[in-house]
TORLOTI-866252 format. One record per residue (C-alpha): residue number from 0; residue in one letter; x, y negated, z. Coordinates in steps of 0.2 Angstrom, whole numbers, plus 5000, padded with zeros to 4 digits. Layout:
BEGIN
(NUM,"a",(X,Y,Z));
...
% end
This chain:
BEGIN
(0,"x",(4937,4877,5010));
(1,"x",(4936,4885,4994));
(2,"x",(4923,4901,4990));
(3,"x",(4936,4913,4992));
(4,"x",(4941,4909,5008));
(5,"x",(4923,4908,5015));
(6,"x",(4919,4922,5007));
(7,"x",(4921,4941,5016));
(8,"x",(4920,4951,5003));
(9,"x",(4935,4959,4995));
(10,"x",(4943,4952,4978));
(11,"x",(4939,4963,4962));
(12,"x",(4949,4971,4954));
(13,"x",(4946,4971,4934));
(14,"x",(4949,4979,4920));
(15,"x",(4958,4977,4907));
(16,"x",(4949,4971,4893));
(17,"x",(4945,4979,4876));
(18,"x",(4947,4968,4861));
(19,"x",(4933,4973,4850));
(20,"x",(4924,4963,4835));
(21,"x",(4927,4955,4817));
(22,"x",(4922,4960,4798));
(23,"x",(4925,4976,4794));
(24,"x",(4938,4972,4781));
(25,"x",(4946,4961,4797));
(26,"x",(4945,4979,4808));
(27,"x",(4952,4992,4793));
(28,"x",(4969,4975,4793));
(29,"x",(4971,4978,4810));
(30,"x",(4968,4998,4812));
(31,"x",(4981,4999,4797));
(32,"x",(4991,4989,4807));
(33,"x",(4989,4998,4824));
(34,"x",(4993,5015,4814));
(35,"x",(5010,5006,4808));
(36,"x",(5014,5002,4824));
(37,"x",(5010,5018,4833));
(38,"x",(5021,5029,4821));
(39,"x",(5034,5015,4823));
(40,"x",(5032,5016,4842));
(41,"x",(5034,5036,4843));
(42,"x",(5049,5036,4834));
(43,"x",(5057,5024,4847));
(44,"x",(5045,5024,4864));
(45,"x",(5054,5044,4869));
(46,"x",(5070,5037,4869));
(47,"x",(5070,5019,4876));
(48,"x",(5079,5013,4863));
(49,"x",(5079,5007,4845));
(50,"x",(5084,5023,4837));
(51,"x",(5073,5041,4835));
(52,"x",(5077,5053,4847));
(53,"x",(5083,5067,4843));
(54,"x",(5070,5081,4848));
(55,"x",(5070,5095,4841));
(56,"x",(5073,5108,4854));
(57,"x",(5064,5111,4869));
(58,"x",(5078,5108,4881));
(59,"x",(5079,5090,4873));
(60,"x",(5062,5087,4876));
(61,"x",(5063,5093,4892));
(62,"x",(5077,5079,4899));
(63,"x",(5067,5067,4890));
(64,"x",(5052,5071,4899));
(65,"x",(5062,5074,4917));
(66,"x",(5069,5054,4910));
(67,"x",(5051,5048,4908));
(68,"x",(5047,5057,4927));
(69,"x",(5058,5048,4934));
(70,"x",(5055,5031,4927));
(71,"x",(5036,5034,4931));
(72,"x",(5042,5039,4949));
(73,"x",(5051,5020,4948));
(74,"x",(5036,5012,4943));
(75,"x",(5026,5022,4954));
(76,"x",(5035,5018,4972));
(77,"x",(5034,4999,4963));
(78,"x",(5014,5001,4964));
(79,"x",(5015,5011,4982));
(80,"x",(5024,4993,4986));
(81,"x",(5014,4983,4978));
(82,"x",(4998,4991,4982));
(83,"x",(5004,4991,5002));
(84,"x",(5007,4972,5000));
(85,"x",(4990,4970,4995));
(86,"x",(4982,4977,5007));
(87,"x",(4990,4969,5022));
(88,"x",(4987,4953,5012));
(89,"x",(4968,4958,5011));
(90,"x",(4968,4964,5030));
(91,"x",(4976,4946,5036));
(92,"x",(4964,4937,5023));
(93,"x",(4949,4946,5032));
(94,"x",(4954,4942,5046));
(95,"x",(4958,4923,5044));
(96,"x",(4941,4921,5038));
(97,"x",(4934,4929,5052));
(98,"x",(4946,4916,5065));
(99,"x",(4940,4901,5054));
(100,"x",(4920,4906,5055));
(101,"x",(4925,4907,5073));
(102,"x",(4934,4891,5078));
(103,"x",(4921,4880,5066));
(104,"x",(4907,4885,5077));
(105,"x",(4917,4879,5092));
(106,"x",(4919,4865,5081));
(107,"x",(4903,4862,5076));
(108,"x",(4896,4863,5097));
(109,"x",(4909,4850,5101));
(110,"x",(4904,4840,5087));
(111,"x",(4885,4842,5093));
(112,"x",(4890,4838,5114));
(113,"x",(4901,4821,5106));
(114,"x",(4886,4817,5096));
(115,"x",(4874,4818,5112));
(116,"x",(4885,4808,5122));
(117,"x",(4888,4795,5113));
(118,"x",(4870,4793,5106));
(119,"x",(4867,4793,5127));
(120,"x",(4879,4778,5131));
(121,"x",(4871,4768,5116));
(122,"x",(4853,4769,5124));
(123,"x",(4863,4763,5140));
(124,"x",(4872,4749,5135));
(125,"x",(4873,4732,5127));
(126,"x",(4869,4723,5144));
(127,"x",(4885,4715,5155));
(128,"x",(4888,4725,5167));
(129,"x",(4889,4710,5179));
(130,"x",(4872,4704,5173));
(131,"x",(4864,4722,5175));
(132,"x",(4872,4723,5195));
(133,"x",(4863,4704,5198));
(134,"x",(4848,4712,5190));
(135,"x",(4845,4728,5201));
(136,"x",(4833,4729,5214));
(137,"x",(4846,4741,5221));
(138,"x",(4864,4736,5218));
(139,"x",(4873,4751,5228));
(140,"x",(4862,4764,5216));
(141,"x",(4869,4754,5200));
(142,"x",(4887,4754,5207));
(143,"x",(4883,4773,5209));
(144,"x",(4877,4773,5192));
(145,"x",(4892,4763,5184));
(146,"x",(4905,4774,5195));
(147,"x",(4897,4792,5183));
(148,"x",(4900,4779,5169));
(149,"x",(4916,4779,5171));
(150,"x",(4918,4797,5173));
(151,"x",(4908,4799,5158));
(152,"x",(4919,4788,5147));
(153,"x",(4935,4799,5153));
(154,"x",(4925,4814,5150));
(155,"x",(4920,4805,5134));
(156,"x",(4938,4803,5130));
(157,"x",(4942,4821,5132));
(158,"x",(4930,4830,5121));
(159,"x",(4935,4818,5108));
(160,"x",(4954,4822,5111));
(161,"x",(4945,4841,5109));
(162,"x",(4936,4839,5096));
(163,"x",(4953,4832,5085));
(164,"x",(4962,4848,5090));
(165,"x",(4949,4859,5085));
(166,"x",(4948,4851,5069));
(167,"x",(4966,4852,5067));
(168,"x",(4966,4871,5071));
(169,"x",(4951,4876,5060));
(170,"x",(4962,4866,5046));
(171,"x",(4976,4876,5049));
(172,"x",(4968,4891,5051));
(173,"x",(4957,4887,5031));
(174,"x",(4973,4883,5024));
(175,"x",(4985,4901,5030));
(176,"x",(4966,4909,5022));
(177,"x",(4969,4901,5005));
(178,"x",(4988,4905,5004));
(179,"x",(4984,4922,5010));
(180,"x",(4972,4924,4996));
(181,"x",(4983,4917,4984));
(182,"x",(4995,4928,4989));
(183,"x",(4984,4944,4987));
(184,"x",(4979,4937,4970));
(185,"x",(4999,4939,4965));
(186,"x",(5001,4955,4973));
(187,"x",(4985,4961,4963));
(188,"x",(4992,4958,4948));
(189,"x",(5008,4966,4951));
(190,"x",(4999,4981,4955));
(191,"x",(4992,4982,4938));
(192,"x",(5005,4977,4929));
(193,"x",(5016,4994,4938));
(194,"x",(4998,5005,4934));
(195,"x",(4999,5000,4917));
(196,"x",(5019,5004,4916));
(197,"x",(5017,5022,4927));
(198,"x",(5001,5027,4916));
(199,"x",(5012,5024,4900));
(200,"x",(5028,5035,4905));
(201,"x",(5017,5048,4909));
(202,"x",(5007,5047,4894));
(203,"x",(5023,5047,4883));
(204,"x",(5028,5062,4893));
(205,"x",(5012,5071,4891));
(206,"x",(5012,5068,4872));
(207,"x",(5030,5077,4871));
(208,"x",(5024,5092,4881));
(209,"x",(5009,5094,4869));
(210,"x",(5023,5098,4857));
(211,"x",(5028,5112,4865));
(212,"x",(5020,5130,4863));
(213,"x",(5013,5137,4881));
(214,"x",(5026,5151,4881));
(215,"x",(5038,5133,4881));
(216,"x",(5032,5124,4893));
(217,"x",(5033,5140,4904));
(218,"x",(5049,5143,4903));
(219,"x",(5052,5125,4907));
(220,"x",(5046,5124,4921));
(221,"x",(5055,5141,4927));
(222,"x",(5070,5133,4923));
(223,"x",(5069,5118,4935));
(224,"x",(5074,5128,4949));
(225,"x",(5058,5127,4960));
(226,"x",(5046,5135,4967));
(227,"x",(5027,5133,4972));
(228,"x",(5024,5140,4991));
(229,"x",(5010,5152,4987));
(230,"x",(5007,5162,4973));
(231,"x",(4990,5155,4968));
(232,"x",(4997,5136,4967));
(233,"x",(4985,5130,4979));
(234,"x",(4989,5128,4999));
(235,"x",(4974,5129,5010));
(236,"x",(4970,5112,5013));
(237,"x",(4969,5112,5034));
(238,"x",(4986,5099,5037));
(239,"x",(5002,5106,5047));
(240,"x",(4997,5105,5066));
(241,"x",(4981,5096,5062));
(242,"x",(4972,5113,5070));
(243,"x",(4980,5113,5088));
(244,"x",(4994,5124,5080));
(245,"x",(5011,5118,5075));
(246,"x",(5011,5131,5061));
(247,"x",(4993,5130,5058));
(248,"x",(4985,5129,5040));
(249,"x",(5003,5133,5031));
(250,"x",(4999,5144,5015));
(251,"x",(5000,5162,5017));
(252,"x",(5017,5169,5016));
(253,"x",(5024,5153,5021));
(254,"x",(5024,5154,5040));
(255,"x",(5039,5164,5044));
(256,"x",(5050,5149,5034));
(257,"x",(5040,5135,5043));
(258,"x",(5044,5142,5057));
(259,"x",(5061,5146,5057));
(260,"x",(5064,5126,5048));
(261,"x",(5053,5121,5063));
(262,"x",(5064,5130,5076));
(263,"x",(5078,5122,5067));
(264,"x",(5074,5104,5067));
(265,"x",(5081,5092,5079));
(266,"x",(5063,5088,5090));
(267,"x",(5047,5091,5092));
(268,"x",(5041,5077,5078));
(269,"x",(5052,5082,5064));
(270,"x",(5048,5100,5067));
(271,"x",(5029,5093,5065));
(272,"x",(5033,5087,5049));
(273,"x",(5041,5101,5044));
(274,"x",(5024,5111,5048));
(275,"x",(5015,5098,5038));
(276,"x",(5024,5100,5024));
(277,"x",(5026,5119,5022));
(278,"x",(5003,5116,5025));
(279,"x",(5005,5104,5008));
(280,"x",(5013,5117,4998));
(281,"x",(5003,5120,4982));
(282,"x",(4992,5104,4983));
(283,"x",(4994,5093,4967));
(284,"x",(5005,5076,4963));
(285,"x",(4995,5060,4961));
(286,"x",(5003,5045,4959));
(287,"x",(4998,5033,4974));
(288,"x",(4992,5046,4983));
(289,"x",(4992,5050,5001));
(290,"x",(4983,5063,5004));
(291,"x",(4975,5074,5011));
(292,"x",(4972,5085,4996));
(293,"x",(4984,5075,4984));
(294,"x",(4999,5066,4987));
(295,"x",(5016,5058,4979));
(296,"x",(5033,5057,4984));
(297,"x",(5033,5049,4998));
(298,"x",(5014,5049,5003));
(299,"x",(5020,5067,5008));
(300,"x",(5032,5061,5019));
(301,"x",(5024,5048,5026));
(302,"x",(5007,5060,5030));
(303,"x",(5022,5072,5035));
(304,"x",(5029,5061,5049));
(305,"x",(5013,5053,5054));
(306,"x",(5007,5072,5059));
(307,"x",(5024,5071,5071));
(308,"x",(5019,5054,5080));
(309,"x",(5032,5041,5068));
(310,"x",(5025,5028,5056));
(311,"x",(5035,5028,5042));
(312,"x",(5033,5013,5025));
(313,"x",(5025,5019,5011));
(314,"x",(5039,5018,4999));
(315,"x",(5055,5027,4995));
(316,"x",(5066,5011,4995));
(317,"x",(5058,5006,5012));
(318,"x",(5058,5025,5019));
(319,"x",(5077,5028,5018));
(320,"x",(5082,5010,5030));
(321,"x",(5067,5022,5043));
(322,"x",(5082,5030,5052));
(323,"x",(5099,5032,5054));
(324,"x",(5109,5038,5039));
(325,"x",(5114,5056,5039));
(326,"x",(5127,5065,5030));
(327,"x",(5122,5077,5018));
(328,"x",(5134,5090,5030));
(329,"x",(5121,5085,5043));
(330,"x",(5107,5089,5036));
(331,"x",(5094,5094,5047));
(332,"x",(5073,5100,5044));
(333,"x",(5064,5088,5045));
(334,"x",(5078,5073,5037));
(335,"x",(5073,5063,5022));
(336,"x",(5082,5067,5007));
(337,"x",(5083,5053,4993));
(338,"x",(5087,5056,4974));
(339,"x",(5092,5044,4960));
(340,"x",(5103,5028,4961));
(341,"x",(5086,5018,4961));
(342,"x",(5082,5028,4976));
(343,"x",(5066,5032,4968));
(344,"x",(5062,5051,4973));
(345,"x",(5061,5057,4991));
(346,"x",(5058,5076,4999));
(347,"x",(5057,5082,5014));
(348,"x",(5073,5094,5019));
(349,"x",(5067,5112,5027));
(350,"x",(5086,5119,5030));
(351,"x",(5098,5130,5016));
(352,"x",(5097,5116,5004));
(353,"x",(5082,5115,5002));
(354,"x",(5067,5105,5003));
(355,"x",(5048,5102,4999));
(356,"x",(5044,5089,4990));
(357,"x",(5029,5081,4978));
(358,"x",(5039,5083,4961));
(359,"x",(5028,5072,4946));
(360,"x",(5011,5074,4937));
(361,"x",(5006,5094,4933));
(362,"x",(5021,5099,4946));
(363,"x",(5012,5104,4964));
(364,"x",(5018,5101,4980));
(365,"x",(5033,5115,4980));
(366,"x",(5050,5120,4987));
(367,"x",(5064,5115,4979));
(368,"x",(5085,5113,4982));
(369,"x",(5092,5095,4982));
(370,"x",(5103,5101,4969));
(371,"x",(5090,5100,4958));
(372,"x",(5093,5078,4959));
(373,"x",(5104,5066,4960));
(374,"x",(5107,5064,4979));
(375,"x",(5107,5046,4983));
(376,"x",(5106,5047,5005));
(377,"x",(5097,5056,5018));
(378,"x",(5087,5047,5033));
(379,"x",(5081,5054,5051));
(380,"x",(5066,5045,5057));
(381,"x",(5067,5038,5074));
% end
């Protein structure tokens, strides 16, 4: 069995390494370089193609950010997935470990009582059993003796038939713990690979924003059609029904909504959710988070329906198979509603086409009609 299987401890993640070293002649070739390539790559990395974009407005920059959101948001739900498959990977690899330590102890005390038996019957034999019955002053205490032989070799034959299917078992059980790990090693480096790709979008957008002037970016963000839920951003941070109340810890302001959504909703656990959410308003958006003081997407409706007793996947493209499919003209509080073709964006719906959702980085948890996206489907847990 190989270290990483025997070992407990969870696999490291590591960085990414920094290139770094050479003459300085060598460093000023590869800056001048690295400059080349930079300006090269802003003239082409806003547009996803080979062509400069076209910019020069603010409502251009702003569909190109709301573009570079949403392939984020792809990525992102790719690194929920990823990141999900790790962890259950790491869970079954700890586990394995834990049933292999187990069953080679077992092993290890059968291979001890086979080792004392048979060093037992060595000591004893070597003489014909006929001679040794001639030999003994008392021949009915040696036919007693040879009748627990004979048991003995039956018992003897058993632990050994045993032993063979412990070994066989704490085999199996070493080699499930090194595909496991294997497997865990794959899904690690998916996960990095979708950081690396998430962190870029949102880089790229933040560099276009910087363009803009404050008064800009204000109006912006007017013109997307939401709402925060309070007026100072922040929601208190108590979750939705978390404090014995259904309406508990919603943001000032917000209760009369929540409840009428809640009072709306088909059940008990959907109007939970719906109480959870309106309690998120305000908190920020944090990709791969689930809370409880920052979420994304779809760690919002997932903490959102686990407050109302349902267990929902982590990502948007696992989400919307949670339920049946509902029309959009049946629309309830408490549904999930799913935007873009990739089915990348998810919010939860609180009633007159609306709903609260985690919208992207610098965008809190807010209120928002469905309008705003692309619809792609709506989903009512079960």
């Amino acid at each position: 069995m190989t270290a990483t299987v025997a070992s407990h401890r969870k696999p490291r993640q590591h960085p990414l390494a920094s290139l770094t070293g050479g003459s300085r002649t060598a460093r000023t070739a590869r800056t001048a370089a690295t400059l080349a390539l930079a300006g090269a790559a802003t003239a082409t990395a806003f547009d996803g193609t080979g062509q400069a974009a076209d910019l020069s407005t603010p409502a251009q920059v702003k569909g190109r950010v709301d573009a570079l959101y949403q392939e984020a948001e792809v990525a992102t739900q790719k690194y929920d997935g990823a990141q999900e498959a790790a962890e259950t990977a790491r869970e079954e690899l700890s586990r394995l470990q834990d049933e292999a330590a187990r069953r080679t102890q077992k092993l290890n005390a059968a291979r001890a009582g086979l080792g004392a038996l048979a060093a037992s019957q060595y000591r004893s034999g070597g003489v014909d059993p006929t001679v040794r019955l001639l030999l003994s002053a008392d021949p009915q205490h040696y036919l007693d003796g040879a009748a627990v032989l004979e048991r003995t070799g039956a018992h003897q034959a058993s632990a050994v038939a045993g032993y063979a299917r412990r070994l066989g078992s704490v085999r199996q059980v070493r080699q499930r713990a090194e595909e496991t790990a294997e497997r865990l090693t794959r899904n690690e480096s998916t996960l990095k690979k979708h950081r690396v790709t998430v962190v870029r979008k949102l880089d790229a957008a933040e560099q276009l924003l910087a363009r803009l002037t404050a008064e800009q970016r204000g109006r912006m963000a007017g013109r997307d059609g939401s709402r925060a839920g309070t007026a100072g951003g922040r929601a208190d941070r108590g979750g939705g029904g978390r404090d014995g109340g259904l309406l508990g810890g919603i943001p000032t302001g917000s209760a009369a909504a929540a409840a009428a959504s809640a009072q709306q909703a088909p059940n008990a656990r959907a109007a939970r959710a719906v109480a959870f959410a309106y309690a998120a308003l305000g908190k920020p958006y944090v990709w791969g988070a689930t809370g409880p003081s920052a979420y994304d997407c779809s760690g919002l409706t997932q903490a959102a329906w686990r407050s109302g007793g349902v267990s929902l996947p982590r990502t948007t493209y696992t989400q919307i198979n949670a339920g049946p499919r509902i029309d959009r003209s049946q629309l309830a509080p408490g549904d999930l509603v799913f935007f873009y073709t990739a089915v990348s964006h998810v919010g939860l719906y609180i009633g007159d086409g609306k709903m609260i959702h985690a919208p992207h980085p610098g965008a809190p948890v807010r209120i928002a009609p469905i309008d705003q996206m692309p619809f792609a489907g709506a989903t009512r847990p079960a």
